[in-house]
PyMOL Python script that loads the backbone (N, CA, C, O; Angstrom):
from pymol import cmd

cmd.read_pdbstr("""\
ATOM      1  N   UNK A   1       0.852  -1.165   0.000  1.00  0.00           N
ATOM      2  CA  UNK A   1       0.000   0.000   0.000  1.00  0.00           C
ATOM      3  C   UNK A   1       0.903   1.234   0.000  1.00  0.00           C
ATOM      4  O   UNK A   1       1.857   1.314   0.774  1.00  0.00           O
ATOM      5  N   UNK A   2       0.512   2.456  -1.113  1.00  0.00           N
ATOM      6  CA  UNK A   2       1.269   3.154  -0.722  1.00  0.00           C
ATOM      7  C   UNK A   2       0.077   4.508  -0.476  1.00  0.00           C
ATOM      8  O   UNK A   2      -1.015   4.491  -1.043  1.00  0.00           O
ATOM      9  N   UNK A   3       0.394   5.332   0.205  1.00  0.00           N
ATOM     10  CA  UNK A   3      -0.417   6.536   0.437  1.00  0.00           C
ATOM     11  C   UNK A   3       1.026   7.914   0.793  1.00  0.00           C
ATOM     12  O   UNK A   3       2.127   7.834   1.337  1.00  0.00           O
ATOM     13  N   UNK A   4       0.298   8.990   0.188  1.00  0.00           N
ATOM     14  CA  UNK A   4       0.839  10.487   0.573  1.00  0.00           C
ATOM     15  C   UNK A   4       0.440  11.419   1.742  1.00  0.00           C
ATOM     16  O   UNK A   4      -0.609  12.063   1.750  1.00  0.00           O
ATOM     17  N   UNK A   5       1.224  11.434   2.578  1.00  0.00           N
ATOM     18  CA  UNK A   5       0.096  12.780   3.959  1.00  0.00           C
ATOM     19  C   UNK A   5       1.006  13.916   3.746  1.00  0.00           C
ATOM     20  O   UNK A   5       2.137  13.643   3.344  1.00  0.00           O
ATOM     21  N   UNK A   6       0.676  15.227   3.963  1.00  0.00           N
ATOM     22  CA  UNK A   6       1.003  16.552   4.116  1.00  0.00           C
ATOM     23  C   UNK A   6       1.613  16.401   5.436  1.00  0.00           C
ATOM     24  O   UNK A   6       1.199  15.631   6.303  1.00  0.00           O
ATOM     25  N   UNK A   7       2.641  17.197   5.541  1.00  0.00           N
ATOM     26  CA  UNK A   7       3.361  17.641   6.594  1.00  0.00           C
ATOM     27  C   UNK A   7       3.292  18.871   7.007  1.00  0.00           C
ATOM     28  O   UNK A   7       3.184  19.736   6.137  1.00  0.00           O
ATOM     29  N   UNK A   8       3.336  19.301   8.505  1.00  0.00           N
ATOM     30  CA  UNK A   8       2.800  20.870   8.734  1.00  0.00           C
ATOM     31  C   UNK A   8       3.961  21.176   9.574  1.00  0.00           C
ATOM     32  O   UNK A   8       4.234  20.530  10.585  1.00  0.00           O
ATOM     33  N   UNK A   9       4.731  22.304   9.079  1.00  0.00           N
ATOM     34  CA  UNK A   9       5.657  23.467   9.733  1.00  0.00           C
ATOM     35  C   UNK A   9       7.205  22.140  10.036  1.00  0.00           C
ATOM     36  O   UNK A   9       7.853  21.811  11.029  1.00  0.00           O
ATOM     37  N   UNK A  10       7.220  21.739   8.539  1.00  0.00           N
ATOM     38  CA  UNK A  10       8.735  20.978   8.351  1.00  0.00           C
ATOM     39  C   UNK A  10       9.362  22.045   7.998  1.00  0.00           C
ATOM     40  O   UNK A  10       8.768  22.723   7.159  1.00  0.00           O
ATOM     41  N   UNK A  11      10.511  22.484   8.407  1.00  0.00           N
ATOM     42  CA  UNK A  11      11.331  23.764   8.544  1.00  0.00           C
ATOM     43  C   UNK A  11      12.535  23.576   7.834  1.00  0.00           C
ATOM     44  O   UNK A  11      13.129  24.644   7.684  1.00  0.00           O
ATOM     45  N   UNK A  12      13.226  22.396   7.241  1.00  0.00           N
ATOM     46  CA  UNK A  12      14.699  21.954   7.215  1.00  0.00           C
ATOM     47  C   UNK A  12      14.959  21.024   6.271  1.00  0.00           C
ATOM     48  O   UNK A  12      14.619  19.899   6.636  1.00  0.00           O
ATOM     49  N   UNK A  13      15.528  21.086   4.981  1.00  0.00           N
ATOM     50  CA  UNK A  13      15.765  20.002   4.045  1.00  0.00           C
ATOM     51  C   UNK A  13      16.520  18.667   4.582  1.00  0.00           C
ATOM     52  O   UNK A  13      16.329  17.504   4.228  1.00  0.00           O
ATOM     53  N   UNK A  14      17.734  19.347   5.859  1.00  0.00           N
ATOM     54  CA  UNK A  14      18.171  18.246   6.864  1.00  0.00           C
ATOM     55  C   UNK A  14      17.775  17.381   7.175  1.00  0.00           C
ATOM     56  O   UNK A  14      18.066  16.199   6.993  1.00  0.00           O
ATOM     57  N   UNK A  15      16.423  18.303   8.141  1.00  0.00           N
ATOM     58  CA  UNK A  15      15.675  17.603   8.812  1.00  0.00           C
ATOM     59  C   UNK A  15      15.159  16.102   7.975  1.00  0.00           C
ATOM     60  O   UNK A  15      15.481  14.921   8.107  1.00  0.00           O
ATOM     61  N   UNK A  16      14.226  16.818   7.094  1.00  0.00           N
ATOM     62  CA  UNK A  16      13.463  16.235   5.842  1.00  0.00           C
ATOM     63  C   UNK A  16      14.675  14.670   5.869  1.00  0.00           C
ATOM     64  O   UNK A  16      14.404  13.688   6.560  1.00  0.00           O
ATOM     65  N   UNK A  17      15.780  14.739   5.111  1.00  0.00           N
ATOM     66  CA  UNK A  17      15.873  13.853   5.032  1.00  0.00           C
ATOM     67  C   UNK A  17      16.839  12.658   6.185  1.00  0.00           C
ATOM     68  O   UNK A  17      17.394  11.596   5.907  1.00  0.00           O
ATOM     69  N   UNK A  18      16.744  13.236   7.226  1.00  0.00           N
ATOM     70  CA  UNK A  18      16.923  12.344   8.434  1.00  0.00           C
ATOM     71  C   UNK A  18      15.676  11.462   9.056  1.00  0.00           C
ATOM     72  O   UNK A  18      15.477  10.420   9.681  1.00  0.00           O
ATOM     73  N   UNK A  19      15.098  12.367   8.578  1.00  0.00           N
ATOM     74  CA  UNK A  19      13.396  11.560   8.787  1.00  0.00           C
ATOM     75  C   UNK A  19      13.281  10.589   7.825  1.00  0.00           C
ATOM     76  O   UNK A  19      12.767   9.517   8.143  1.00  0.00           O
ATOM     77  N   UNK A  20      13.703  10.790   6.603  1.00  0.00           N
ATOM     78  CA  UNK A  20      13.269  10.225   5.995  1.00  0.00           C
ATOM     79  C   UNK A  20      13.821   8.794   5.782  1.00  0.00           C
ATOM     80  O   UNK A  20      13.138   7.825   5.449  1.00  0.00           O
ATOM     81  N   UNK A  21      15.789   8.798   6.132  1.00  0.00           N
ATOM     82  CA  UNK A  21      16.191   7.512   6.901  1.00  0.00           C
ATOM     83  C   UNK A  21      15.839   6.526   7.804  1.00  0.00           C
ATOM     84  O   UNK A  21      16.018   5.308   7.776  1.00  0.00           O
ATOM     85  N   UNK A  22      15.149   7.471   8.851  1.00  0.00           N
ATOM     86  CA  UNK A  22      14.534   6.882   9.768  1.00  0.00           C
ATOM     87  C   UNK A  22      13.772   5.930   9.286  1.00  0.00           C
ATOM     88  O   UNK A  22      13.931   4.709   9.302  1.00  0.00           O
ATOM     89  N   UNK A  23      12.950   6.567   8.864  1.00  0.00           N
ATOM     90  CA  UNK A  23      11.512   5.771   8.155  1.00  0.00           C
ATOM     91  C   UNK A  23      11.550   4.712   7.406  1.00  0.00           C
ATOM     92  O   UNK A  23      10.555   4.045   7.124  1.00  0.00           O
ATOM     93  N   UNK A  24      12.723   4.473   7.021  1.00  0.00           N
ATOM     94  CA  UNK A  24      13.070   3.545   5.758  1.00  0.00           C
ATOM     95  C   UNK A  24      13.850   2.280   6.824  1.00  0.00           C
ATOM     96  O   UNK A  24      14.026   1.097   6.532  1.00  0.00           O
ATOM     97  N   UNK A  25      14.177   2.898   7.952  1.00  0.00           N
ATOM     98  CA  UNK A  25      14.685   1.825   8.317  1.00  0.00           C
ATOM     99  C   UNK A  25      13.646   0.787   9.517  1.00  0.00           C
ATOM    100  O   UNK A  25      14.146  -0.121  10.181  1.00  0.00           O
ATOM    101  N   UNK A  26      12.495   1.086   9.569  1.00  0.00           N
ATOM    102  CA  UNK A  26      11.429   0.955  10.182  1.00  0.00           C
ATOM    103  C   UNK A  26      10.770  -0.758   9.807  1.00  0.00           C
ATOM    104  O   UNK A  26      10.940  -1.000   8.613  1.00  0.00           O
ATOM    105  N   UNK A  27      10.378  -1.427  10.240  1.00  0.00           N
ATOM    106  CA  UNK A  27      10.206  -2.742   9.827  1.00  0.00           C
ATOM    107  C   UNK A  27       8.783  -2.785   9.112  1.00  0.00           C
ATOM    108  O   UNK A  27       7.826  -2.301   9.717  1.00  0.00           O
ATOM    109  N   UNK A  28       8.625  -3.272   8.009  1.00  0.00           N
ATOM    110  CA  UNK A  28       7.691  -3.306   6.950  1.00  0.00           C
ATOM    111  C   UNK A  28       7.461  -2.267   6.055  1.00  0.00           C
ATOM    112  O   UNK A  28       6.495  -2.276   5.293  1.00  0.00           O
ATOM    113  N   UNK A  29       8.579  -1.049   6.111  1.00  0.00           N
ATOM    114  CA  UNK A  29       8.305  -0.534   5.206  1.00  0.00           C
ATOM    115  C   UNK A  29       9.524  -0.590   3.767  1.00  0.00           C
ATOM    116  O   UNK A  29      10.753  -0.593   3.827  1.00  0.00           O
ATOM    117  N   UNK A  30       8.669  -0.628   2.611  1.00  0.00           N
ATOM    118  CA  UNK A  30       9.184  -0.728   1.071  1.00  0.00           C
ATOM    119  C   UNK A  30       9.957   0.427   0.836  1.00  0.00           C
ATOM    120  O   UNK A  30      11.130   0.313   0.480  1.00  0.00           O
ATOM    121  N   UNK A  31       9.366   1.650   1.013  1.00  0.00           N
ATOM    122  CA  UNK A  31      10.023   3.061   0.486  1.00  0.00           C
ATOM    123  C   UNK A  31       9.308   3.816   1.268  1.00  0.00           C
ATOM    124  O   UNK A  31       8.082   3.733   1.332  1.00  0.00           O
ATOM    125  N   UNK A  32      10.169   4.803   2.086  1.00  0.00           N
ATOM    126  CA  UNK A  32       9.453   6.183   2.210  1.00  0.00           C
ATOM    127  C   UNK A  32      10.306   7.433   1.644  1.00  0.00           C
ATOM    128  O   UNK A  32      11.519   7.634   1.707  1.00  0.00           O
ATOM    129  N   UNK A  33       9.163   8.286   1.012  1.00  0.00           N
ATOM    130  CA  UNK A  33      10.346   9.652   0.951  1.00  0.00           C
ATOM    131  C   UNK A  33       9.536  10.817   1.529  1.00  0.00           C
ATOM    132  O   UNK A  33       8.311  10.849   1.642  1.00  0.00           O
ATOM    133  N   UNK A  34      10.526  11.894   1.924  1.00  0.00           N
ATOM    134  CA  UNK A  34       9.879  12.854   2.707  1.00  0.00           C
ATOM    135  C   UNK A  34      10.395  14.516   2.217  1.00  0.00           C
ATOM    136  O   UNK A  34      11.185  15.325   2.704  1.00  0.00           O
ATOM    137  N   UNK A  35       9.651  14.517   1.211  1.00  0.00           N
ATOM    138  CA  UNK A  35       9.705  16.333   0.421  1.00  0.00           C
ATOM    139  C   UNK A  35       9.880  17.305   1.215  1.00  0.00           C
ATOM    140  O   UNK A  35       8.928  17.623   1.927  1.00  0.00           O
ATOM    141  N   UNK A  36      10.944  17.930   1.300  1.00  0.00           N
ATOM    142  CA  UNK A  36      10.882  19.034   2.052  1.00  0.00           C
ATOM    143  C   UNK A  36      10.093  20.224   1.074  1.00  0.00           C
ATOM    144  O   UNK A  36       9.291  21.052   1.506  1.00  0.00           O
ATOM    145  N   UNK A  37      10.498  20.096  -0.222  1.00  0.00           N
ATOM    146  CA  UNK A  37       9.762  21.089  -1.028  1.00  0.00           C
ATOM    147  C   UNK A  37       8.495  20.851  -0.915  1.00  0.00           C
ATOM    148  O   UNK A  37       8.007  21.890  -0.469  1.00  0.00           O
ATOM    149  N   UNK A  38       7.549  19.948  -1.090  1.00  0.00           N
ATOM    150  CA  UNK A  38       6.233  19.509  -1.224  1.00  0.00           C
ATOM    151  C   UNK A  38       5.475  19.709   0.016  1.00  0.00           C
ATOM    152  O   UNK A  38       4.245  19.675  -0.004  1.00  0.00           O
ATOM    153  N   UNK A  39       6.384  19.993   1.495  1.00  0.00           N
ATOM    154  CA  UNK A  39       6.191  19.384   2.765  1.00  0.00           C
ATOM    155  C   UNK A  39       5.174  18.218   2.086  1.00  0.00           C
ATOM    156  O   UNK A  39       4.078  18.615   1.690  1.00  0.00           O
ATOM    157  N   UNK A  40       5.594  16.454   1.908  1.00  0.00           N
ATOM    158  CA  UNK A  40       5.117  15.521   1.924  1.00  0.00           C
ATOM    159  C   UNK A  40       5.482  14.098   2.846  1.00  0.00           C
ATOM    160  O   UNK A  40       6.591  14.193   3.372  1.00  0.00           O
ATOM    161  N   UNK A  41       5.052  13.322   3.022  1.00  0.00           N
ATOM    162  CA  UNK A  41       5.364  12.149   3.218  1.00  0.00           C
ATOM    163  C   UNK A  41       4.855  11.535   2.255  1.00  0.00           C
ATOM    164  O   UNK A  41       3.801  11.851   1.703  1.00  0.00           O
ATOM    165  N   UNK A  42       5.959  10.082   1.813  1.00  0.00           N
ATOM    166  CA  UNK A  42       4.729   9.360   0.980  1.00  0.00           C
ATOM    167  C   UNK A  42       5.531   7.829   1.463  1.00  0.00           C
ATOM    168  O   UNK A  42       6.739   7.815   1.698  1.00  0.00           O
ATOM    169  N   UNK A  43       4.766   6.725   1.554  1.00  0.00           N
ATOM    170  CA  UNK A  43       4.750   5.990   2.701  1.00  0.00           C
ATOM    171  C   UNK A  43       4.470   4.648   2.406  1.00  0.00           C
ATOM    172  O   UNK A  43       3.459   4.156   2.906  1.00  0.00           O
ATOM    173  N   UNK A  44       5.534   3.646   1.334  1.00  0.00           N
ATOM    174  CA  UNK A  44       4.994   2.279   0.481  1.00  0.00           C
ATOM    175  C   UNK A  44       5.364   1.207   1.591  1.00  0.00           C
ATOM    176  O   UNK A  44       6.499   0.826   1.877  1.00  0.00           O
ATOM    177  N   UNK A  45       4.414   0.886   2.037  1.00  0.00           N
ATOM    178  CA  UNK A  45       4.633  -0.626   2.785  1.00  0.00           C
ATOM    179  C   UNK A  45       3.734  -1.608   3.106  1.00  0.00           C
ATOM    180  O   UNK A  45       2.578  -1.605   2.682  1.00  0.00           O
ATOM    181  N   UNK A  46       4.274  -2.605   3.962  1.00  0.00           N
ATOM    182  CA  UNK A  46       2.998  -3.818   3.503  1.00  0.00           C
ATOM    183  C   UNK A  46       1.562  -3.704   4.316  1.00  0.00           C
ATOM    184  O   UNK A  46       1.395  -3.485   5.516  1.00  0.00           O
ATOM    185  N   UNK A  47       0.447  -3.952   3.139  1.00  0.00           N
ATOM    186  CA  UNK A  47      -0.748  -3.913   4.147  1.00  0.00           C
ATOM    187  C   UNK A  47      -0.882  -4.246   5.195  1.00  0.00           C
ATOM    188  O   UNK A  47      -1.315  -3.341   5.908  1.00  0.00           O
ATOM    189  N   UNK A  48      -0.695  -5.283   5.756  1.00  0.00           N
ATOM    190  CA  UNK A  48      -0.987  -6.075   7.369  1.00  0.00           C
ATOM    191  C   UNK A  48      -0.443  -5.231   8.233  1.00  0.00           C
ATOM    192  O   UNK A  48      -0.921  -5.254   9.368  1.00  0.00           O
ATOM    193  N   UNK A  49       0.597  -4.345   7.973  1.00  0.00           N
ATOM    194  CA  UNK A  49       1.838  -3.479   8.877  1.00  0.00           C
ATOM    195  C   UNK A  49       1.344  -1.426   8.637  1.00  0.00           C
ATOM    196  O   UNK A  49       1.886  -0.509   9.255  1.00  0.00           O
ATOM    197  N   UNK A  50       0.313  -1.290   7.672  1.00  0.00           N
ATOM    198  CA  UNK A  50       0.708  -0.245   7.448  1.00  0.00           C
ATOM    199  C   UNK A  50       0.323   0.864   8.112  1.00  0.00           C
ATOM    200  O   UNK A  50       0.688   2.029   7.952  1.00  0.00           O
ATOM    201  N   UNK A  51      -0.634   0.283   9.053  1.00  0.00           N
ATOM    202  CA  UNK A  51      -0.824   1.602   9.701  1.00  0.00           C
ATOM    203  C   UNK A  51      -0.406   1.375  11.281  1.00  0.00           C
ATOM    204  O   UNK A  51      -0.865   1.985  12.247  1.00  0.00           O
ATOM    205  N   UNK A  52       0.341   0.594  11.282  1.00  0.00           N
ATOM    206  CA  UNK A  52       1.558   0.530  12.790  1.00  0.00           C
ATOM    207  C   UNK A  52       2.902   1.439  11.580  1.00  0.00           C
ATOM    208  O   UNK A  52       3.688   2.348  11.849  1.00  0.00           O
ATOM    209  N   UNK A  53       2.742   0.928  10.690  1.00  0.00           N
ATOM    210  CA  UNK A  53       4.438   1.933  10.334  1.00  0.00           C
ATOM    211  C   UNK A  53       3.624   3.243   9.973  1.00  0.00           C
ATOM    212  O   UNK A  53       4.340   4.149   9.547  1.00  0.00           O
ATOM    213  N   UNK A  54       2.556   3.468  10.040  1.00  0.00           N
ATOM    214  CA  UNK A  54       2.742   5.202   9.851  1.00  0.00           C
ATOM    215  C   UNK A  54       2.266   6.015  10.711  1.00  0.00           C
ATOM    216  O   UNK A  54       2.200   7.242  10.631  1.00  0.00           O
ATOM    217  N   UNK A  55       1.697   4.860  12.114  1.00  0.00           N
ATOM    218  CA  UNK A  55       2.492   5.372  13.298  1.00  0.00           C
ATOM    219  C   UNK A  55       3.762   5.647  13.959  1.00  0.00           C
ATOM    220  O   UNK A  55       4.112   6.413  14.857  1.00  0.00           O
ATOM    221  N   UNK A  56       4.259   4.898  13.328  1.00  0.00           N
ATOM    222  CA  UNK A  56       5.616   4.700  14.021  1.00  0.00           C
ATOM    223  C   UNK A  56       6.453   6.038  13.280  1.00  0.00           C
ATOM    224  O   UNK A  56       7.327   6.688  13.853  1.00  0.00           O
ATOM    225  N   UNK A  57       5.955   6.283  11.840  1.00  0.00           N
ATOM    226  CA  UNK A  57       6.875   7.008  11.325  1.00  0.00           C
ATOM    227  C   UNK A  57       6.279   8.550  11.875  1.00  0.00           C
ATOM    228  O   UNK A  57       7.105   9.456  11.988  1.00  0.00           O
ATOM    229  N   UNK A  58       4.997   8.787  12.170  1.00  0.00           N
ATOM    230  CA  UNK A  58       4.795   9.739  12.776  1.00  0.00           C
ATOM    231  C   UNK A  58       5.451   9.974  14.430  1.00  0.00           C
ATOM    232  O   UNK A  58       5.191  10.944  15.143  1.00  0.00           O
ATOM    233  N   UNK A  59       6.231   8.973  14.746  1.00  0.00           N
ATOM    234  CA  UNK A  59       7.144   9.270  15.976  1.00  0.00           C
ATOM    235  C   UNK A  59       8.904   9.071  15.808  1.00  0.00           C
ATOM    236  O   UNK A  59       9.738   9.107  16.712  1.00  0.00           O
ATOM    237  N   UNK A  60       9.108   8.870  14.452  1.00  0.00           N
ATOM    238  CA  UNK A  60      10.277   9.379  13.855  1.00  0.00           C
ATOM    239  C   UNK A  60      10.186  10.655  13.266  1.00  0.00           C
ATOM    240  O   UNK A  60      11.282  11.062  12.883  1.00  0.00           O
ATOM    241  N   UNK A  61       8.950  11.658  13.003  1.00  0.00           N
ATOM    242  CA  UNK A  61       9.437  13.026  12.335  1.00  0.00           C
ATOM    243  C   UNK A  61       9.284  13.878  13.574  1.00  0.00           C
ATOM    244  O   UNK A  61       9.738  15.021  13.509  1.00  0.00           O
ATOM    245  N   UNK A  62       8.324  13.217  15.443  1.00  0.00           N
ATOM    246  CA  UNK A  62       8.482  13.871  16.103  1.00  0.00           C
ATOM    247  C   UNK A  62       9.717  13.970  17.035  1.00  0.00           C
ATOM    248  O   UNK A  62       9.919  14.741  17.974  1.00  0.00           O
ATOM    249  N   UNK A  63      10.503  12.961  16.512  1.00  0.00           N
ATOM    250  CA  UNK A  63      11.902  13.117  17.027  1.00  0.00           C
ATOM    251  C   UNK A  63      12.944  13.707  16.683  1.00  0.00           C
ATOM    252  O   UNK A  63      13.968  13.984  17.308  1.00  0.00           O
ATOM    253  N   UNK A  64      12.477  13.968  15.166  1.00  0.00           N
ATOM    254  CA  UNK A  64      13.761  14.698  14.490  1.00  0.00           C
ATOM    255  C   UNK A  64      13.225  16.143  14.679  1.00  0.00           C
ATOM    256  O   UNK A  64      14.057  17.041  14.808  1.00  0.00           O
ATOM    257  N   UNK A  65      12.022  16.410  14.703  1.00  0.00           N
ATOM    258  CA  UNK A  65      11.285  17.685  14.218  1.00  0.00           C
ATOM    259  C   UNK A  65      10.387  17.922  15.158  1.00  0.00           C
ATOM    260  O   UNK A  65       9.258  17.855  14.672  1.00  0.00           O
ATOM    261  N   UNK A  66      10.381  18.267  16.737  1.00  0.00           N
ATOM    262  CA  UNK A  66       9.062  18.082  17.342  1.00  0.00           C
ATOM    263  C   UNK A  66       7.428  19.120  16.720  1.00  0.00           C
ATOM    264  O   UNK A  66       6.238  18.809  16.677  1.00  0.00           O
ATOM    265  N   UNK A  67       8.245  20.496  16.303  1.00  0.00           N
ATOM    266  CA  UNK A  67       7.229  20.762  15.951  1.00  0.00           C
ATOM    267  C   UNK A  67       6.197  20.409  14.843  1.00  0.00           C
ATOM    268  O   UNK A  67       5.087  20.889  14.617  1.00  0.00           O
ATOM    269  N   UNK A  68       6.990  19.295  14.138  1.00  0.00           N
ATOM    270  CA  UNK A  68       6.550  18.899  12.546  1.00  0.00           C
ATOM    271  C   UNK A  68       5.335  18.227  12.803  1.00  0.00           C
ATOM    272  O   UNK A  68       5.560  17.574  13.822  1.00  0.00           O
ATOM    273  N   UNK A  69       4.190  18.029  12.450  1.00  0.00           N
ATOM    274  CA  UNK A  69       2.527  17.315  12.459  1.00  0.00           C
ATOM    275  C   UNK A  69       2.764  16.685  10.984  1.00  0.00           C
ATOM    276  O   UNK A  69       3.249  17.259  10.009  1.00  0.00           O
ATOM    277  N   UNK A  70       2.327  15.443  11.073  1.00  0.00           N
ATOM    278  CA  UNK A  70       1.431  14.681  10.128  1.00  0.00           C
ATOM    279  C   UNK A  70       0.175  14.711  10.060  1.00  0.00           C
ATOM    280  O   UNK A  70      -0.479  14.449  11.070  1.00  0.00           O
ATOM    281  N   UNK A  71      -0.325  14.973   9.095  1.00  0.00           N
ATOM    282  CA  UNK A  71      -1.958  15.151   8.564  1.00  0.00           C
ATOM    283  C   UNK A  71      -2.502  13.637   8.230  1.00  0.00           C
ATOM    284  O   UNK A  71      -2.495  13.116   7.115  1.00  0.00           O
ATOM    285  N   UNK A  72      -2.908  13.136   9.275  1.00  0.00           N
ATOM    286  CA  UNK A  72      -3.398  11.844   8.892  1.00  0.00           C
ATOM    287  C   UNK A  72      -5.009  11.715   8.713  1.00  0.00           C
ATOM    288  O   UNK A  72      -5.896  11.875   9.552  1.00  0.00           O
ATOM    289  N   UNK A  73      -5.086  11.374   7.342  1.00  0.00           N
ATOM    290  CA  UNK A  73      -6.470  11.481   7.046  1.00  0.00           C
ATOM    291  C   UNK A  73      -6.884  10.279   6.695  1.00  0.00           C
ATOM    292  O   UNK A  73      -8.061  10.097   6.384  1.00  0.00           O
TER     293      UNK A  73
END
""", "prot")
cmd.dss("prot")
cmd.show_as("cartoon", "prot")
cmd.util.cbc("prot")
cmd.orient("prot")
């Protein structure tokens, strides 16, 4: 499954892509990348897992970034 969420008040191309390591190294996920231009997430991993990893990855961008929000819709 893959899905895109908006990111709110990502400040840092750094940042962006330390998060975005993170995320990739997270168990069940295929690919993530994280736009600092777009403020995006976009988030390919396996159904049975995917919405524990995009929890989880929403507590990897609050570690790199506390003020950063995921728009989970």
């Amino acid at each position: 499954m893959k899905k895109t969420f908006k990111l709110i008040d990502l400040d840092c191309a750094n940042c962006a892509a330390k998060m975005e390591a993170a995320i990739n190294k997270l168990d069940g996920v295929n690919k993530a990348t994280v736009s600092f231009m777009s403020q995006k997430l976009t988030i390919d991993a396996d159904d049975d897992k995917f919405d524990d990893v995009v929890k989880r990855a929403a507590e990897c961008i609050k570690k790199v970034e506390p003020d950063c929000t995921v728009v989970l819709k």
